[in-house]
RONU-302539 format. One record per residue (C-alpha): residue number from 1; z, y negated, x negated; residue in one letter. Coordinates in steps of 0.25 Angstrom, whole numbers, plus 2048, in hexadecimal, padded with zeros to 3 digits. Each point is the difference from the previous one (the first is absolute). Example, Ala and Ser with C-alpha at 12.3 -4.5 7.8 and 13.67 -1.06 7.14 Angstrom:
REM residues 2
num	Z	Y	X	residuo
1	81F	812	7CF	A $
2	7FE	7F2	7FA	S $
***
This chain:
REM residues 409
num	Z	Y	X	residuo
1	ECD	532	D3B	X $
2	7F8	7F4	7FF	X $
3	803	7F5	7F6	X $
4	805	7F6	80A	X $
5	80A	80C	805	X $
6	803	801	7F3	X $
7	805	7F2	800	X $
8	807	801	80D	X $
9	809	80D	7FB	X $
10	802	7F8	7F3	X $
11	806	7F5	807	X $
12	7F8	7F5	7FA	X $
13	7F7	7FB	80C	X $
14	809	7F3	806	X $
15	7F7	7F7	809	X $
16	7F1	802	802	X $
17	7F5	7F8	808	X $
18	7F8	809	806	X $
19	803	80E	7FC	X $
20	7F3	808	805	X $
21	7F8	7F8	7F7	X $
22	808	802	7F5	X $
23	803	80D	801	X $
24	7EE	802	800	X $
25	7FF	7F7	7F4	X $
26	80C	808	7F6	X $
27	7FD	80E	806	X $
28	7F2	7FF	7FC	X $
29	802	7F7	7F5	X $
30	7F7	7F4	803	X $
31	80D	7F7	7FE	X $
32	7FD	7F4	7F5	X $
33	80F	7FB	800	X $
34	809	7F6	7F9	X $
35	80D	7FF	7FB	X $
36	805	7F3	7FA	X $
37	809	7FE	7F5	X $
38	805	7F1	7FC	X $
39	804	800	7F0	X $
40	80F	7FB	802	X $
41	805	809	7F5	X $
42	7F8	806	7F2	X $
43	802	80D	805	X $
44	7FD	809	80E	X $
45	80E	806	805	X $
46	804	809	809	X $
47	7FE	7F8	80C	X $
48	7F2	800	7FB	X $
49	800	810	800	X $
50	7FC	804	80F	X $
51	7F5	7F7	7FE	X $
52	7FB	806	7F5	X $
53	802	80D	807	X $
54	7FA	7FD	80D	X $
55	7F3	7FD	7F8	X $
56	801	80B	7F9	X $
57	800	809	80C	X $
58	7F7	7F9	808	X $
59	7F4	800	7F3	X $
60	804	80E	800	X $
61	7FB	803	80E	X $
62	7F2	7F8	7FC	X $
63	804	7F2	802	X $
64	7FF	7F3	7F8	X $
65	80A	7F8	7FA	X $
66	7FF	7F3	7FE	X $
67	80E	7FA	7F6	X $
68	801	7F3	803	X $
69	806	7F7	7F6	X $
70	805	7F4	805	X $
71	7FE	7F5	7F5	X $
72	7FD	7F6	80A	X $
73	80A	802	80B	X $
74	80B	7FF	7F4	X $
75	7FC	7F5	7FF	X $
76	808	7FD	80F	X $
77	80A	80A	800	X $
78	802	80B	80C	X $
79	80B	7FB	808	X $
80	800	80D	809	X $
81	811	805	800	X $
82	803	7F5	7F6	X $
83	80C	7F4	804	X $
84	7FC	7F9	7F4	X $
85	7F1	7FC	7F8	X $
86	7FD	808	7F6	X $
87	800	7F9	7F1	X $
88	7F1	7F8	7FE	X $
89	7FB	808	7F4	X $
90	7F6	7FA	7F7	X $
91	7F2	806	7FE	X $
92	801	805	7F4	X $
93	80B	809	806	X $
94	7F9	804	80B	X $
95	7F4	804	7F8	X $
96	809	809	7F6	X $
97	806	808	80C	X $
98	7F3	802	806	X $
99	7FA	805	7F2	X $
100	80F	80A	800	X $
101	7FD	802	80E	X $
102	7F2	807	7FF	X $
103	805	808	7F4	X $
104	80C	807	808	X $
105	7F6	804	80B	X $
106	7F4	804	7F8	X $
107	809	80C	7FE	X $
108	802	803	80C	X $
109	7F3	7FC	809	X $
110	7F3	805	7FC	X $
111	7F8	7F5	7FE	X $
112	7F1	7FE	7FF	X $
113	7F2	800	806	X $
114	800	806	810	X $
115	810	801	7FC	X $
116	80C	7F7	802	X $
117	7FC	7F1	7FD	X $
118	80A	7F6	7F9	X $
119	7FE	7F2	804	X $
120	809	7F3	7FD	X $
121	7FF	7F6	80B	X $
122	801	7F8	7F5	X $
123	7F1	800	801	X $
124	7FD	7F8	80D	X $
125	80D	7FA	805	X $
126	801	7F7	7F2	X $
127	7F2	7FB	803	X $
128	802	7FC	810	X $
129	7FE	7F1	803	X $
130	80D	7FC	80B	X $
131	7F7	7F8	808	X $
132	7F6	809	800	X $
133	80C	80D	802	X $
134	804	7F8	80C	X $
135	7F2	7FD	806	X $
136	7FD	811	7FF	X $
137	80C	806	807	X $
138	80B	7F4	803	X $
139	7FC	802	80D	X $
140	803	80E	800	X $
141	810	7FE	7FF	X $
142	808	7FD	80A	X $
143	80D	7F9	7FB	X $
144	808	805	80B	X $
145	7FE	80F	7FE	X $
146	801	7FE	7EF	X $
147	80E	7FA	803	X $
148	804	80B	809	X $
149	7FC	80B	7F6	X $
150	80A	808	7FB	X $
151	7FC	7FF	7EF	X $
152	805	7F1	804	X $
153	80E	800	807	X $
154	809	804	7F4	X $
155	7F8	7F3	7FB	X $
156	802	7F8	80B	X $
157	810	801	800	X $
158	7FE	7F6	7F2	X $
159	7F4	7FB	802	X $
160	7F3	803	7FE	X $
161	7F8	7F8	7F7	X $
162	7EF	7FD	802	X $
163	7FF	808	7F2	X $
164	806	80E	808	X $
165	7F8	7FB	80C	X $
166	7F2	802	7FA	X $
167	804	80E	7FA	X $
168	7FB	807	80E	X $
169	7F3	7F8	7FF	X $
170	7FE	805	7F3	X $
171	802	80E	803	X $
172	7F9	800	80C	X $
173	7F4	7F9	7F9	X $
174	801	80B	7F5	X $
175	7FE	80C	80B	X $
176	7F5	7F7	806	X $
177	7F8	7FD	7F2	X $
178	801	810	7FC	X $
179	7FB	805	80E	X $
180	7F4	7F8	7FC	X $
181	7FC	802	7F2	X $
182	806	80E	7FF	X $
183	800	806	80D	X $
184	810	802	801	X $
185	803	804	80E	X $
186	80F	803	7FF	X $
187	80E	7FA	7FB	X $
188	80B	807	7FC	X $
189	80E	7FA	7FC	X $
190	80F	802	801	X $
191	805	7FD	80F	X $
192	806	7F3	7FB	X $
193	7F1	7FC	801	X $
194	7FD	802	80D	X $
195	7FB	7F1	805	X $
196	7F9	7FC	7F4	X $
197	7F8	80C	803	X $
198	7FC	7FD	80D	X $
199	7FD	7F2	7FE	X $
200	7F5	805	7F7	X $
201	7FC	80B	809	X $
202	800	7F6	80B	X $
203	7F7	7F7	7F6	X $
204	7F6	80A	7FE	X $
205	7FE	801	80F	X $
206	7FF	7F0	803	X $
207	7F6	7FE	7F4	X $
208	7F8	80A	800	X $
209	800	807	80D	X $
210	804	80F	7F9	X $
211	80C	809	801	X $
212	809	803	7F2	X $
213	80E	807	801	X $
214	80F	800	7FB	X $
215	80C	80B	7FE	X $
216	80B	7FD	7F9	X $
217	808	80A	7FA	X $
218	810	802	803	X $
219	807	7F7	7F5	X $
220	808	80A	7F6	X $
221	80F	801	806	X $
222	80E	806	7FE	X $
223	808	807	808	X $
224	809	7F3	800	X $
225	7F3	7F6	804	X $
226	7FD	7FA	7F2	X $
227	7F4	801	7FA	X $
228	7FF	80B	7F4	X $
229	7FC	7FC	7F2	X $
230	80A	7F8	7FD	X $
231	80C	802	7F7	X $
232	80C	7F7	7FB	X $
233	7FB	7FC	7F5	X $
234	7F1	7FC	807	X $
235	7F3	805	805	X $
236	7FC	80E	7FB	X $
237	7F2	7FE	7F9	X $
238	7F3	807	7FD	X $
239	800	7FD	7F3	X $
240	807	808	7F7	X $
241	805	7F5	7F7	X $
242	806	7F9	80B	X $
243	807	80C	807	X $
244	7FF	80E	7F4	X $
245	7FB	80C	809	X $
246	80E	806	7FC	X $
247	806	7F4	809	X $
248	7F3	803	80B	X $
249	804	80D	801	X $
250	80F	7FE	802	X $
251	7FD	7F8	80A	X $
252	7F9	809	809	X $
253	809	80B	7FC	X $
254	80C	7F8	806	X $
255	7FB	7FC	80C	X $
256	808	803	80C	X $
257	800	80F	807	X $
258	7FB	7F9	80C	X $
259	7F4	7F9	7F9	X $
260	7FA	80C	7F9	X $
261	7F8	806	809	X $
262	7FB	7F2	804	X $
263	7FD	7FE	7F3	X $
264	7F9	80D	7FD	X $
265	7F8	7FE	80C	X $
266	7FB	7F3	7FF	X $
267	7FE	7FF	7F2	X $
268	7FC	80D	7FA	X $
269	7F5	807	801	X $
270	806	80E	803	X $
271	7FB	808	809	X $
272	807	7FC	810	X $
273	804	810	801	X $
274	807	800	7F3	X $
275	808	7F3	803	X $
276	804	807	80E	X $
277	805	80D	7FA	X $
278	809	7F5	7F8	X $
279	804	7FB	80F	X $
280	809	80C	800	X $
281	807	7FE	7F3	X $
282	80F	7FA	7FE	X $
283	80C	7FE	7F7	X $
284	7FB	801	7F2	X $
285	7F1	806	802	X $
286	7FF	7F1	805	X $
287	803	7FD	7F2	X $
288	7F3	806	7FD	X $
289	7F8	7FC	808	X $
290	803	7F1	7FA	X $
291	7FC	805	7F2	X $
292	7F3	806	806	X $
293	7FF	7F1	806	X $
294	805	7F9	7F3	X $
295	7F6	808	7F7	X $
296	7F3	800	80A	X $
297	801	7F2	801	X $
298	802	7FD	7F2	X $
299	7F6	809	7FC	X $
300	7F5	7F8	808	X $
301	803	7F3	7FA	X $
302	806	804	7F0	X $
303	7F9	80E	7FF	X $
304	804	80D	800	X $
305	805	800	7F2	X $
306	80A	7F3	803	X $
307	805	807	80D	X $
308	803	80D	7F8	X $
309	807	7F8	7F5	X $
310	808	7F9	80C	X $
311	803	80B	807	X $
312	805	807	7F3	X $
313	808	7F4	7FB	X $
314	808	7FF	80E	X $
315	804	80E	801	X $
316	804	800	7F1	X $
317	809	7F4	803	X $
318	809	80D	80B	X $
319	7FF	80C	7F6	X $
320	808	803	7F5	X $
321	7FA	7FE	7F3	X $
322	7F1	7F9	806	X $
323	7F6	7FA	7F9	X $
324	801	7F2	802	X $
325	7F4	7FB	7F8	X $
326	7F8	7FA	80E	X $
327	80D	7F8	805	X $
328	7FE	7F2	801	X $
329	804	7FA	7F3	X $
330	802	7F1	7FA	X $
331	7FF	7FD	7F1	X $
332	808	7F6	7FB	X $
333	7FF	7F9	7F3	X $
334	80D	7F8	7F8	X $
335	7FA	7F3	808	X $
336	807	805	80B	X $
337	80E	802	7FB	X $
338	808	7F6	7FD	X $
339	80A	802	7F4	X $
340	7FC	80F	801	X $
341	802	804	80E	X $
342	7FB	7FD	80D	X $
343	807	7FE	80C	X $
344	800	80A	80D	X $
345	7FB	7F4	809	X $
346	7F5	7FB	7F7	X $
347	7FC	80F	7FD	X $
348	7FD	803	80E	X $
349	7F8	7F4	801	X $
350	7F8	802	7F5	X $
351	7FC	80E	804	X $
352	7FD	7FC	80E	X $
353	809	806	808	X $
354	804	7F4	807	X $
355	7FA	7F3	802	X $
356	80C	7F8	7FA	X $
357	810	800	7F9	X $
358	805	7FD	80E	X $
359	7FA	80E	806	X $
360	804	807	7F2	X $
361	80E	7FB	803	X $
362	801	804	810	X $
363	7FA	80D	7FD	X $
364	80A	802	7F3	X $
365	80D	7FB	80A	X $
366	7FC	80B	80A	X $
367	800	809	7F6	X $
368	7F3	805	802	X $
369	7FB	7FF	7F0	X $
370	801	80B	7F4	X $
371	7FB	7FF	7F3	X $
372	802	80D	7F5	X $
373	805	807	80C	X $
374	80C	7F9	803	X $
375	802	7F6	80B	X $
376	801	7F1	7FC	X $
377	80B	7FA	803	X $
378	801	7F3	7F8	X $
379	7F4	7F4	803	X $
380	803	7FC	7F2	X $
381	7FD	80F	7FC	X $
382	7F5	7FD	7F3	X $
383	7F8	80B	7F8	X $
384	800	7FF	7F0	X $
385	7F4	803	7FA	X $
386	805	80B	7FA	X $
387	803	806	80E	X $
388	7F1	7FC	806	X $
389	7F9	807	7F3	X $
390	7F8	80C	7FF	X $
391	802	808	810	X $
392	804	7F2	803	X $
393	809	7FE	80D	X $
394	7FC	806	80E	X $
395	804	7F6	80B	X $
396	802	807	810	X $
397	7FF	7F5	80B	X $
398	807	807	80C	X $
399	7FD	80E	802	X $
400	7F0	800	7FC	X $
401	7FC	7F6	7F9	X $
402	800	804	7F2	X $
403	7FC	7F7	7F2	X $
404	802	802	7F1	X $
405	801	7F5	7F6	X $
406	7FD	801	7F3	X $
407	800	7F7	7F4	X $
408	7F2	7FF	7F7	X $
409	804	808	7F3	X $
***
């Protein structure tokens, strides 16, 4: 099976401009491709992950990666499958999630010499004179077809301001700068992405008389529609401060049985024969086949050693007696209690298992809270410090979210 099979029994291959040739450059690894990542957060997440793992597999097979890091596009803000702007950020912002950006993917990319290259286009958008921008490839854009492109029409419903406008310039431009200075003759990115791509394909061709190419890959999807990586409570991030590997894992582990072989397919690196036999597997083998899924994907981005420890902590949390030194814990200090105790609502917050009192409260109505094993049933239920000290007090948040709460000796 060639790589590009690969990725067409994987599921992960949406839209491509001319598939012989790319089918030529990746089976024989002659492809110098990018992937751009714009630094709206301090942290990758997992919308982030098939990204990562697309590069991953295709530098496997011989190729280069080039990690684009978007320090100058942030500056504009991508407007593809957005209704609103995004927030301006300051440069000092941008330039600390760029720094916690390369960090995350230096574990995961091999990086160096004749390997994958990480650039900031940063480098040469920040320096560009407008006129000068305009004079170079203005002419290259028509008006019409940018306003007929699909990353604009969420956009257009509210209105689309010049800022967004000039986002596809700017990523065309990046494509267009790169084909030149490093020799990247492919684009890779989530099928949101689509037009932007082509615009710079399309670029290329007008400027400099030469042929470059695009695939995007099938965005990450439920069963239900909605894209994957999201909880209640927010995104699920990369960085383990912002989202433990204990929570990473769980949410793999509780994907839906319709998602997992998706998942294990499109974002593991199991063999395709192994995830097949799994094909044939129902009622509660399906249940193993998420914790393969939890704790292969957890390993490739925590280790090995903090997707044993999750995978241990969440099947003590079923079994009688388990140890539960690895569930997700939150210490507490007698700043947080007020006369002695903590409320229920404010407890919950404070260990992020929801986003605000208000959520804390719905979910304690429905019934769907339990602290020490026994449902809460009060909102004004509070937890004396005696009662949060030494084990501390376990919290269950539905039927699988587990955290314990315990108050600094």
């Amino acid at each position: 099976m060639t790589l590009y099979e690969e990725l067409q029994a994987r599921g992960l291959i949406a839209q491509v401009t001319d598939e012989e040739e790319i089918k030529e450059l990746i089976n024989n690894g002659r492809a110098t491709f990018y992937i751009g990542f714009d630094p709206t957060a301090d942290s990758l997440h997992v919308g982030h992950f098939m990204a990562l793992c697309l590069m991953k597999r295709l530098q496997m097979a011989g190729n280069r990666p080039i990690a684009l890091i978007g320090g100058g596009t942030g500056y504009i803000g991508d407007p593809s499958g957005r209704s609103d702007m995004r927030n301006m950020m300051t440069p000092e912002t941008i330039q600390h999630n760029c720094d916690c950006f390369k960090k995350q993917m230096e574990k995961f990319i091999e990086f160096g010499p004749d390997k994958a290259m990480m650039l900031n286009n940063a480098d040469w958008l920040l320096q560009l004179n407008y006129v000068e921008l305009l004079r170079e490839v203005g002419a290259c854009f028509s008006v019409n077809n940018m306003l007929r492109a699909e990353c604009y029409k969420q956009r257009m419903e509210k209105g689309l301001s010049f800022l967004e406008f000039n986002y596809m310039i700017m990523q065309s431009y990046d494509f267009y700068h790169m084909f030149q200075t490093v020799g990247c003759n492919m684009q890779f990115g989530g099928d949101d992405q689509w037009s932007n791509m082509l615009f710079g394909t399309d670029l290329i061709r007008k400027k400099l008389g030469k042929d470059a190419y695009a695939m995007t890959i099938t965005l990450l999807m439920n069963s239900e529609g909605k894209k994957m990586g999201k909880t209640a409570s927010g995104a699920v991030w990369l960085d383990p401060e912002k989202t433990s590997p204990y929570d990473f894992y769980q949410y793999w582990r509780n994907v839906g049985d319709q998602d997992v072989l998706k998942c294990l397919r499109m974002l593991t690196f199991l063999p395709l024969e192994q995830i097949d036999e799994m094909d044939r597997w129902e009622g509660s083998q399906l249940n193993t086949a998420k914790e393969i899924l939890a704790f292969e994907l957890t390993k490739m981005i925590h280790g090995e050693e903090e997707a044993q420890k999750a995978q241990d902590a969440a099947k003590a949390l079923f079994a009688q007696g388990g140890d539960l030194a690895n569930v997700p814990a939150t210490t507490l200090t007698g700043g947080d209690l007020t006369e002695g105790a903590i409320g229920i609502l404010d407890l919950m917050v404070k260990c992020g298992l929801t986003p605000s009192k208000a959520e804390a409260r719905r979910l304690v109505q429905q019934g769907g809270v339990e602290a020490g094993g026994v449902k809460v049933a009060d909102i004004a239920r509070s937890f004396t410090a005696e009662e949060l000290s030494g084990d501390g007090v376990m919290i269950k948040k539905g039927k699988k979210v587990f955290h314990k709460a315990v108050l600094q000796g």
